[in-house]
C-alpha positions as CSV (number, residue, x, y, z in Angstrom):
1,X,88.0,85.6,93.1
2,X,86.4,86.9,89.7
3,X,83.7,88.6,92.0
4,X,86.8,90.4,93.8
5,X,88.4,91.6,90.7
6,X,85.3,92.7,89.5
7,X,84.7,94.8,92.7
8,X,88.3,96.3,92.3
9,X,88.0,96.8,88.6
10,X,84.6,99.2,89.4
11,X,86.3,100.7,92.0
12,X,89.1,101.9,89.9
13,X,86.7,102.5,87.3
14,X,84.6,105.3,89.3
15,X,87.7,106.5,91.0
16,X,89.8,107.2,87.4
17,X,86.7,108.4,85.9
18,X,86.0,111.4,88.6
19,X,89.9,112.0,88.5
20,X,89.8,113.1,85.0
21,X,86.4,114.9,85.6
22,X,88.6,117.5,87.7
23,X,90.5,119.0,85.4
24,X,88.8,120.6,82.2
25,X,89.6,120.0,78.3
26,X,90.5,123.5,76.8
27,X,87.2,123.1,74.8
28,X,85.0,122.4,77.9
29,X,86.7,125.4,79.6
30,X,85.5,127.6,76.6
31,X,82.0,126.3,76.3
32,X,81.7,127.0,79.9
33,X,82.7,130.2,79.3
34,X,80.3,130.4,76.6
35,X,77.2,129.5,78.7
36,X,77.7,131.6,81.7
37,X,77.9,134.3,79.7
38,X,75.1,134.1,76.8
39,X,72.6,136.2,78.3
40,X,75.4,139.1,79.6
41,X,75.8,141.4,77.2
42,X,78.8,144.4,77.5
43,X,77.8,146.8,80.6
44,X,75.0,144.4,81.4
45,X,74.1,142.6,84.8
46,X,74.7,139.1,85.1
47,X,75.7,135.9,86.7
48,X,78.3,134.1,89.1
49,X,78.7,130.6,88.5
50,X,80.9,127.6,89.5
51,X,81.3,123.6,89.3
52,X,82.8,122.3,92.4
53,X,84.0,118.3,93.0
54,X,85.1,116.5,95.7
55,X,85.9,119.7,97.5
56,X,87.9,121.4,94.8
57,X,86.6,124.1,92.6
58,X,86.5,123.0,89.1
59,X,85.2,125.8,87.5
60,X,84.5,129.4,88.4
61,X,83.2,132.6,86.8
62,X,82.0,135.9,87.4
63,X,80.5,137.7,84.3
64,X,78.7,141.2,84.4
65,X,77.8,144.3,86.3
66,X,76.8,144.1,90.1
67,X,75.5,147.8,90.0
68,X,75.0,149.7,86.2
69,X,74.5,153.1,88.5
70,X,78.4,152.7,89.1
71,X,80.0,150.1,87.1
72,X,80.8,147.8,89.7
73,X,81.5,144.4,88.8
74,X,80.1,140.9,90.0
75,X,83.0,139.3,91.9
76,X,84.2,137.3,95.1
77,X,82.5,139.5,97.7
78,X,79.0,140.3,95.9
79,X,76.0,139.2,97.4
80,X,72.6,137.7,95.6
81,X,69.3,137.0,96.7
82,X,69.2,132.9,96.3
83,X,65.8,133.3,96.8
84,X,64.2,130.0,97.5
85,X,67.4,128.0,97.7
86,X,67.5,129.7,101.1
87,X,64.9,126.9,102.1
88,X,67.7,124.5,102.2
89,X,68.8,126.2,105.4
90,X,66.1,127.1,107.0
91,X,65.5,123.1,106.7
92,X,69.5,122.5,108.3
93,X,68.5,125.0,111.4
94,X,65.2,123.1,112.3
95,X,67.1,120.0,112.4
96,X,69.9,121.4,114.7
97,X,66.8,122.1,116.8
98,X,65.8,118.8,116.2
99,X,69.2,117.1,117.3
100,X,69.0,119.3,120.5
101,X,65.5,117.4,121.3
102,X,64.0,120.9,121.3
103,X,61.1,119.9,118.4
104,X,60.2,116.9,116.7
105,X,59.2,115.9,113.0
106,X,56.0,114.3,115.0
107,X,54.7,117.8,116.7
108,X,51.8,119.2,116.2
109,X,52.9,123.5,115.1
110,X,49.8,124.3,116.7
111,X,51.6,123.8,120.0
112,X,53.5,126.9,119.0
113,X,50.1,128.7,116.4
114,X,47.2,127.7,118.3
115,X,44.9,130.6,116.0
116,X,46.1,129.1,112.9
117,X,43.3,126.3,111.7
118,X,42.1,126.0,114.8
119,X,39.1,123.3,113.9
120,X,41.0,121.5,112.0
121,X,41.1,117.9,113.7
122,X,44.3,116.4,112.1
123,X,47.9,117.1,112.9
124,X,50.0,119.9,111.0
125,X,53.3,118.6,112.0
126,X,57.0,120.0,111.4
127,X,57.5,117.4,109.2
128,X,54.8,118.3,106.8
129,X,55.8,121.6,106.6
130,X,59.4,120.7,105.6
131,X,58.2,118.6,102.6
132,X,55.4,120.5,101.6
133,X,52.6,118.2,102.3
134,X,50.7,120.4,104.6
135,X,48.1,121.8,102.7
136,X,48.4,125.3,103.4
137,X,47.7,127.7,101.2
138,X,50.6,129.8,99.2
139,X,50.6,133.2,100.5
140,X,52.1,134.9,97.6
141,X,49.2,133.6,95.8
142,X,46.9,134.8,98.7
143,X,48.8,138.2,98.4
144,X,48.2,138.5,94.5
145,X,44.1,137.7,94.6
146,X,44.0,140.3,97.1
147,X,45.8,142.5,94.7
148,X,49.5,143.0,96.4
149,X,52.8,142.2,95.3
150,X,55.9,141.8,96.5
151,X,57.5,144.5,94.9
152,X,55.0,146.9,95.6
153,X,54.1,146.6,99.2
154,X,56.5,144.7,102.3
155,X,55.2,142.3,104.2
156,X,57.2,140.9,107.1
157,X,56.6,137.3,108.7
158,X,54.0,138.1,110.9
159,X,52.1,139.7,108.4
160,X,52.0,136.5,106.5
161,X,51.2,134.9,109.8
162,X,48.0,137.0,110.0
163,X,47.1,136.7,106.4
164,X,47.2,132.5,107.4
165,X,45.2,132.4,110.6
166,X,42.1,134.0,108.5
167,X,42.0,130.9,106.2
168,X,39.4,128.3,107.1
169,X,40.3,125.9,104.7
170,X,43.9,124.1,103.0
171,X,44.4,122.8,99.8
172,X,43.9,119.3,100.8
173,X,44.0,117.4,104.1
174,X,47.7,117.4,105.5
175,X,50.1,114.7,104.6
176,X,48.0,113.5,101.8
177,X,49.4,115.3,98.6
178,X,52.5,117.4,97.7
179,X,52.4,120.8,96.6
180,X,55.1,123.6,97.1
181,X,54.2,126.7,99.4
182,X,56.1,128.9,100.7
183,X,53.6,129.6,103.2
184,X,55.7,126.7,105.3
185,X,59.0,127.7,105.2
186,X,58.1,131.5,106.5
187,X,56.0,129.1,109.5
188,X,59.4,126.7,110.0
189,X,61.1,130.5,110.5
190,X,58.5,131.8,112.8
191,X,58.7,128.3,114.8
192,X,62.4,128.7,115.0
193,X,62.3,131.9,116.5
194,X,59.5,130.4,119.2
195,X,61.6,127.6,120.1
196,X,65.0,128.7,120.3
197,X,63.5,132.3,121.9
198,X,65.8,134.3,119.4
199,X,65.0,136.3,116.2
200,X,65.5,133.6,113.3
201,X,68.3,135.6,111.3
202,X,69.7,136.0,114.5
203,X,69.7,131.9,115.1
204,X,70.3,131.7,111.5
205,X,73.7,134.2,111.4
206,X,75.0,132.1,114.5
207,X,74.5,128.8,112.0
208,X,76.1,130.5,109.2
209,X,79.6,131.9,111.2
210,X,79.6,127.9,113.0
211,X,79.6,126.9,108.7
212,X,82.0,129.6,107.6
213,X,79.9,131.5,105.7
214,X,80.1,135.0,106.8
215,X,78.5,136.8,103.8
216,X,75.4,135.3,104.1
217,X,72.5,136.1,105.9
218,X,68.4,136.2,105.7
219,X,66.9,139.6,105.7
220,X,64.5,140.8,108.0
221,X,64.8,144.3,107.2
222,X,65.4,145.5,103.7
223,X,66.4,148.6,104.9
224,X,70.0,147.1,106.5
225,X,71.1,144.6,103.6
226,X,74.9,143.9,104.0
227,X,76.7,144.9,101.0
228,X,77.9,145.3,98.0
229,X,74.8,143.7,96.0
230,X,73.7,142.8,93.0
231,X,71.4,145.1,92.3
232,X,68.1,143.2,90.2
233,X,67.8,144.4,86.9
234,X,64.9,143.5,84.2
235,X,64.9,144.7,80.7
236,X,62.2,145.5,78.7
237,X,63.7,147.6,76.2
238,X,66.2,149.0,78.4
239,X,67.7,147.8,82.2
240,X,65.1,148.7,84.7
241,X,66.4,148.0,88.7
242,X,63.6,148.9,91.8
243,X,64.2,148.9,95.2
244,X,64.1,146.1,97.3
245,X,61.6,146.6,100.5
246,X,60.4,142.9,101.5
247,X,61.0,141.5,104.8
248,X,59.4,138.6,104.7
249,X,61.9,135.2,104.9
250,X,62.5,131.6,105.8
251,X,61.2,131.0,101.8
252,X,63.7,132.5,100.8
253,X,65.4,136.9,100.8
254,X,68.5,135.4,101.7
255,X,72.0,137.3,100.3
256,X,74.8,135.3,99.7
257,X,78.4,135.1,97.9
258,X,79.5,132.9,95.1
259,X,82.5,132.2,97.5
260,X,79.9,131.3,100.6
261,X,77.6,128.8,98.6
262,X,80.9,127.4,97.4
263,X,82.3,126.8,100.9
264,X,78.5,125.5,101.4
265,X,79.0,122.6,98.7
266,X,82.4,121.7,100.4
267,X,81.1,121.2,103.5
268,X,78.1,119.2,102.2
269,X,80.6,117.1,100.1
270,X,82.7,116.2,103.4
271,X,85.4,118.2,102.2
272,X,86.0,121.5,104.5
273,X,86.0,122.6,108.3
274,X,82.9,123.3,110.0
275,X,82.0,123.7,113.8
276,X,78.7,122.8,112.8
277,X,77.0,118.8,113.2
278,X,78.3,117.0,110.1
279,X,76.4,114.4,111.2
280,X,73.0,116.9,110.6
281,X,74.8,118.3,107.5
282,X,74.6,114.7,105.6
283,X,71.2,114.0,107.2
284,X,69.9,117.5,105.6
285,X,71.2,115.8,102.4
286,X,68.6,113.0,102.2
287,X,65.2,112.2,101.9
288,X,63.1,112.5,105.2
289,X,63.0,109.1,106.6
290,X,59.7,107.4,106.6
291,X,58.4,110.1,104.5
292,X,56.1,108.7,101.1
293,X,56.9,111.9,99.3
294,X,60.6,111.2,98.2
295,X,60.8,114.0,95.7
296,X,61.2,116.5,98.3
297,X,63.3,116.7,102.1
298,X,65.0,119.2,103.8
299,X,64.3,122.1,101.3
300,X,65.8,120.1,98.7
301,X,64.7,118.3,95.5
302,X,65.2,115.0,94.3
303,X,64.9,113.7,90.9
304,X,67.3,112.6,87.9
305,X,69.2,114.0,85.1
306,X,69.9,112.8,82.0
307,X,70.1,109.2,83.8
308,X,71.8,110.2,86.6
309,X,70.4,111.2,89.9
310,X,70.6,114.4,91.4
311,X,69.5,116.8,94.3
312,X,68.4,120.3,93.2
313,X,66.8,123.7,93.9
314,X,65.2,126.3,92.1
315,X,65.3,129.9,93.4
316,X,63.7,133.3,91.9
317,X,62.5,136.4,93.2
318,X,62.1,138.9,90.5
319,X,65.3,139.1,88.1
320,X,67.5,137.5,90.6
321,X,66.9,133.9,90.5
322,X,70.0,131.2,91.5
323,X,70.1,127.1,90.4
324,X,72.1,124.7,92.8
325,X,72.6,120.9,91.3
326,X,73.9,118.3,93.2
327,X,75.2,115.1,91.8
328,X,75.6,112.4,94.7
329,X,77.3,109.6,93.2
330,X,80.4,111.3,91.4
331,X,80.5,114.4,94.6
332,X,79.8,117.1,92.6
333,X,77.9,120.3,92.4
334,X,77.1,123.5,90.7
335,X,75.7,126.9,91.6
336,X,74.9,129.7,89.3
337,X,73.2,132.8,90.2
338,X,72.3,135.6,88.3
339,X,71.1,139.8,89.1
340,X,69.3,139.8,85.6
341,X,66.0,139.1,84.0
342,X,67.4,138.0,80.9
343,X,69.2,134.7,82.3
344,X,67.9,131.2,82.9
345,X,69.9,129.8,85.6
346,X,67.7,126.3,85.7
347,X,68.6,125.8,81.9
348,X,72.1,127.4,82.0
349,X,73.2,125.1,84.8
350,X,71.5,121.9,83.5
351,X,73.9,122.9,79.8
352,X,76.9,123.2,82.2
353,X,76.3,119.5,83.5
354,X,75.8,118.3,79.9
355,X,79.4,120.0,79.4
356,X,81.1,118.9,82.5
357,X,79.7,114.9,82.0
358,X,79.9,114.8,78.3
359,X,76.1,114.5,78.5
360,X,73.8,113.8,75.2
361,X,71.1,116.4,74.1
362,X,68.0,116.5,75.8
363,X,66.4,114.2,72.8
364,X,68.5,111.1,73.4
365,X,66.1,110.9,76.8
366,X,63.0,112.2,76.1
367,X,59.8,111.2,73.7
368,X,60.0,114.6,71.7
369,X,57.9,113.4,68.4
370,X,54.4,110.8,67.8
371,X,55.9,107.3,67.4
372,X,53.3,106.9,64.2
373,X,50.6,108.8,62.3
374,X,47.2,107.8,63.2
375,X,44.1,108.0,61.8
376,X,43.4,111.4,60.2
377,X,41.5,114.0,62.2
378,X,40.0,117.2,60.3
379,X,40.9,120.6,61.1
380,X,37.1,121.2,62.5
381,X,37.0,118.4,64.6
382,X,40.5,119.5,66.4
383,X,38.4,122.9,67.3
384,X,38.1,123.7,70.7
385,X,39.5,123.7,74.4
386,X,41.2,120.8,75.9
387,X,42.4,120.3,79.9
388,X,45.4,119.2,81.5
389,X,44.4,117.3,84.6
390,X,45.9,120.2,86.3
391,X,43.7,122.7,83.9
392,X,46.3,124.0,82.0
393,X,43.7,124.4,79.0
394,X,44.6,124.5,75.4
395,X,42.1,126.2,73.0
396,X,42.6,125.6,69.1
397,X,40.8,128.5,67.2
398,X,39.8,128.5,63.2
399,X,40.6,132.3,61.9
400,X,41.0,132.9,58.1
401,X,41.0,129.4,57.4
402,X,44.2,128.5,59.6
403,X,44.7,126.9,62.6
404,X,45.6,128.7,66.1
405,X,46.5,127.5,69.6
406,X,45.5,129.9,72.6
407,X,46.9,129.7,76.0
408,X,47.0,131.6,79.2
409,X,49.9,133.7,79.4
410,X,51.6,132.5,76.0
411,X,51.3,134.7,72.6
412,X,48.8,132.4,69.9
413,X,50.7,130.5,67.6
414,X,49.8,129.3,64.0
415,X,50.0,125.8,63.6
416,X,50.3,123.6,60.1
417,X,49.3,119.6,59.4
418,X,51.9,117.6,59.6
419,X,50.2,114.3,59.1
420,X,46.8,112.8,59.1
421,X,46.5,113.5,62.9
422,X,49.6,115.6,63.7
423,X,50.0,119.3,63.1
424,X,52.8,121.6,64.5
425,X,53.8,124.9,65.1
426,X,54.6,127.1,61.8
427,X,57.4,128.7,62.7
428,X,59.2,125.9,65.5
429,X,58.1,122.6,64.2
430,X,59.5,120.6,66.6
431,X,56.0,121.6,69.1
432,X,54.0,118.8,67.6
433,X,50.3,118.1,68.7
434,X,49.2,114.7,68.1
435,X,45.5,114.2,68.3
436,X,44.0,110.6,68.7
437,X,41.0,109.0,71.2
438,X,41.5,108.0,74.6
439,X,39.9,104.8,76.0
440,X,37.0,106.5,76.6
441,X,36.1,107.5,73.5
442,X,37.1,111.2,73.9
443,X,39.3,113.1,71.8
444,X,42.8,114.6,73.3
445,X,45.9,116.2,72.4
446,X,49.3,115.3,73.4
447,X,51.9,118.0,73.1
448,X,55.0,117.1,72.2
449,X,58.9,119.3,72.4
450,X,62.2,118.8,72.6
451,X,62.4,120.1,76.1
452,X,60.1,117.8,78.2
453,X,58.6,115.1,77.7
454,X,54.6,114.3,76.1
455,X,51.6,115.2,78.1
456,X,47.8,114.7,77.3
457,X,44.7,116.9,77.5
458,X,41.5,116.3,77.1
459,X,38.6,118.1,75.3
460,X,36.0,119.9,77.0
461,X,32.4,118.7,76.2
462,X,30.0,121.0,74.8
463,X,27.0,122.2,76.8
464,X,22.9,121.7,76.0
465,X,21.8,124.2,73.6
466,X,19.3,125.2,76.4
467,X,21.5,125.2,79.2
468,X,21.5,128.8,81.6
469,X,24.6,130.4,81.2
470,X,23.2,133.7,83.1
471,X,23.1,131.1,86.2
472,X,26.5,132.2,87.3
473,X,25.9,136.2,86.6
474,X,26.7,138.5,90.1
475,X,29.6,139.1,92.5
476,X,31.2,135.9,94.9
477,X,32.9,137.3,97.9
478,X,35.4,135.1,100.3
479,X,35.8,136.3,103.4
480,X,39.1,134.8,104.2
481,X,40.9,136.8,101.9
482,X,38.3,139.5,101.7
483,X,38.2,139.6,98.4
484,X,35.2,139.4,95.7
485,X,34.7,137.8,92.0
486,X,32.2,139.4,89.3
487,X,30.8,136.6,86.5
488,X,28.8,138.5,83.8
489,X,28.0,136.3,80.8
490,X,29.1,138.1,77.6
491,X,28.5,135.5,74.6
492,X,28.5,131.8,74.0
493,X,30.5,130.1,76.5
494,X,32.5,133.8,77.5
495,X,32.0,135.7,80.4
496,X,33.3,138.4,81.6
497,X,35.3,138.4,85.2
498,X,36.4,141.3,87.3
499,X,38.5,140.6,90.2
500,X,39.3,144.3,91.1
501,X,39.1,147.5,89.2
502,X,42.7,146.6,88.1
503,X,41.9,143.2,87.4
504,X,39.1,142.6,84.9
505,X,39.7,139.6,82.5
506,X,37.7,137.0,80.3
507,X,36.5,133.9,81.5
508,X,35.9,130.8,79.2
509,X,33.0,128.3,80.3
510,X,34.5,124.6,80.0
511,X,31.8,122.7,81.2
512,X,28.5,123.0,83.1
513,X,30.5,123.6,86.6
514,X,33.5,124.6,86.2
515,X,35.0,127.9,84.0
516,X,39.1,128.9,83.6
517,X,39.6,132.5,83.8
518,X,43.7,133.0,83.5
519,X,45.6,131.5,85.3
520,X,42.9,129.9,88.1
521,X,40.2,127.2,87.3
522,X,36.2,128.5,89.3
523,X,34.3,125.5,90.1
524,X,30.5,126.2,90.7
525,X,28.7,124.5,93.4
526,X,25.4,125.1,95.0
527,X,25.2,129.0,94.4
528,X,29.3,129.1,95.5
529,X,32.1,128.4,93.4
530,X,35.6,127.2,94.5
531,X,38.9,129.0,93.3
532,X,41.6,126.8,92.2
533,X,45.1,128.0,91.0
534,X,48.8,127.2,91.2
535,X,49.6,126.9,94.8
536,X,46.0,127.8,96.4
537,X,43.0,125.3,96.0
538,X,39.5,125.4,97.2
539,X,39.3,128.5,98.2
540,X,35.4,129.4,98.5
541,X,33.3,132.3,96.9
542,X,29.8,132.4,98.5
543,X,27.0,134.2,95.8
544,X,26.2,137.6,97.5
């Protein structure tokens, strides 16, 4: 009986509790007000956002310009690129293919891309590229060691297709690892289109009127974009827009309304009328069954918040970029999207949540400062580059009798002692660096903020005083992009790299194999060296 009452008591509990989540305080409303529009200044672009729960719209909000050429204003019918939160539906059409018994998790894409990896003796299978454990390589990073960009030249899905099938080699073998490439969501959209015999927006736009969402749509062809859009605007000193000319999608260039996504959030909360499976619509929703990788399904991300669990996606192409949070257990969701580089949806929509739940700051969850001082460590013997296990590298420089940290992409910042074996950043002290020994007697930092929390590196050993640093002098070409990489060593452990006549950079020597140059790690192996970066690994540079 007490077990009963209990059960009743939570019930109620739960239920009252997501009641009075529907309707806002006066002081939530204006804080919500407050965040959706920090970064939209008067006769600015900017951002439509909304909190919806159990089906009804708690909160809504369009702030900003939807074109500065003519003043028009974001509002119900504008339509954003979501970018990669498209994936979420290319995901939902492959399993209506799926439910039709017209493809399987289990087969093979090579039934349907017989030139892509063609010696390659394990499976590629649908399912790997749905959660990102295939391997292959990133084609937007392909695209940029080869010098082109998105904004600058259009590529269509076949044209990543091509640039695939001349790769030899993936990041790692498939179904081993995660790692996020678009590369498999553009293959998902070019399977579609082989399986169900129609052009995937086509398949796609049929999906889209079956879930009542009638303003949106991917884009095959930049030149006939439904509108009115949000025209993408950065600003670097002044609001700059460009055209948009990529064709290319399945990743993402998808256009969509505030209004649609909404209607998309009902229907995925069981609360509106769809001709569509609901039955696939809640299965798109969770995490591919019998899948190890849990932190990634059907184009969707799983993690927590704040001590709550939540489903989420991240999308940004140029200054567009959108945010979509899910939270399961209380039915509700948010969405914001923005046409300007100076918003942050991912943070903007991650304050709304702390605003809607009454959440604490960020600090109340995470590590942010060293639980003790340790033994003290001198300013000389902090000098020097240390590694992420993913080789993000911090480099602490001596100049003028202060302390600087480098790091690629990031202006250098001074830093100050804080304790024996803590310093921090002069002019934000809460970025702490705490230095101490690891187990194997090697010194490391771990980097501490209020944002995130600690992580470690490691420092780099130093080299033989007679060791051959002209060794890795000449050019490296890889035929698979047809690209080509020229080392010349300039002083001590620098060298420098060119990459194109556009591209030439500095490269700093870590160890005896292995040198970071920007944003990619080179490994040197038997008169070859293998490119790593972000989202393409292993890719191999023979000496000429």
């Amino acid at each position: 009986m007490r077990t009963l009452f209990l059960s009743i008591l939570l019930m109620y509990s739960t239920w009252s509790c997501a009641q009075t989540q529907q309707r806002l305080t006066p002081e939530q409303k204006q804080r919500l007000d407050e965040i959706a529009t920090q970064d939209v200044p008067e006769n600015a672009p900017g951002i439509a956002t909304a909190i919806i729960q159990d089906g009804k719209i708690i909160y809504k909000k369009y702030a900003g310009l939807a074109d500065l050429s003519d003043s028009s204003m974001i509002g119900e019918s504008t339509r954003f690129n979501i970018a990669s939160n498209g994936k979420q539906f290319t995901a939902l059409a492959v399993l209506s293919l799926i439910d039709s018994k017209d493809l399987k998790l289990s087969d093979d894409i090579r039934q349907w891309f017989p030139n892509l990896l063609p010696d390659l003796k394990s499976k590629i299978t649908v399912q790997h590229l749905l959660n990102h454990t295939s391997g292959i390589r990133d084609f937007y990073d392909l695209m940029s060691l080869q010098g082109s960009t998105w904004w600058e030249k259009s590529f269509d899905n076949q044209d990543v297709l091509n640039l695939l099938v001349k790769q030899s080699g993936l990041n790692f073998e498939p179904g081993t690892k995660y790692l996020y490439s678009n590369s498999n969501y553009v293959l998902l959209a070019l399977l579609i289109e082989q399986v169900s015999q129609q052009s995937f927006v086509e398949y796609t736009n049929d999906m889209f009127r079956q879930l009542n969402m009638p303003n949106t749509s991917f884009v095959d062809n930049a030149g006939k974009i439904r509108g009115p859009i949000a025209r993408s605007y950065f600003n670097f000193g002044t609001w700059t827009t460009y055209d948009w000319i990529w064709n290319a999608c399945g990743d993402g260039n998808i256009f969509s309304t505030l209004e649609d996504q909404i209607q998309w959030e009902r229907l995925v909360q069981g609360k509106s009328e769809t001709t569509f499976s609901r039955r696939i619509i809640d299965q798109s929703q969770q995490h591919i069954k019998g899948s190890k990788f849990t932190n990634y399904g059907y184009g969707l991300e799983f993690g927590e918040y704040k001590g709550m669990p939540f489903h989420f996606h991240e999308g940004a192409t140029g200054a567009w970029k959108a945010t979509v949070i899910r939270f399961p257990e209380t039915n509700t969701s948010m969405i914001t999207m923005t046409n300007t580089g100076k918003a942050i949806p991912f943070s903007q929509t991650r304050q709304m949540a702390d605003v809607f739940f009454d959440l604490k700051s960020a600090e109340e969850y995470l590590v942010t400062k060293p639980a003790s001082v340790g033994p003290y460590v001198s300013e000389d013997e902090v000098l020097g580059t240390y590694l992420t296990e993913s080789d993000f590298a911090f480099t602490f420089e001596k100049r003028g009798g202060k302390v600087f940290l480098k790091r690629v992409g990031r202006g250098d910042i001074e830093l100050e002692r804080e304790a024996d074996n803590i310093f921090r950043q002069k002019y934000d002290p809460d970025f702490k660096q705490e230095f101490t020994t690891n187990s194997k007697g090697q010194l490391q930092v771990t980097v501490y903020y209020t944002t995130h929390n600690p992580y470690s590196a490691t420092k780099a050993g130093s080299l033989d005083d007679g060791f051959d640093f002209r060794q890795f002098n000449g050019e490296y070409l890889n035929a698979e992009t047809n690209t080509s990489i020229i080392l010349r060593h300039i002083e001590g452990m620098n060298y420098e790299v060119k990459f194109r006549e556009d591209y030439v950079t500095k490269g700093l020597l870590v160890s005896g194999e292995k040198m970071l140059v920007d944003f990619y790690s080179l490994i040197f192996k038997d008169g070859s060296l293998m490119l790593n970066g972000d989202r393409i690994k292993q890719v191999q540079y023979v000496k000429k």
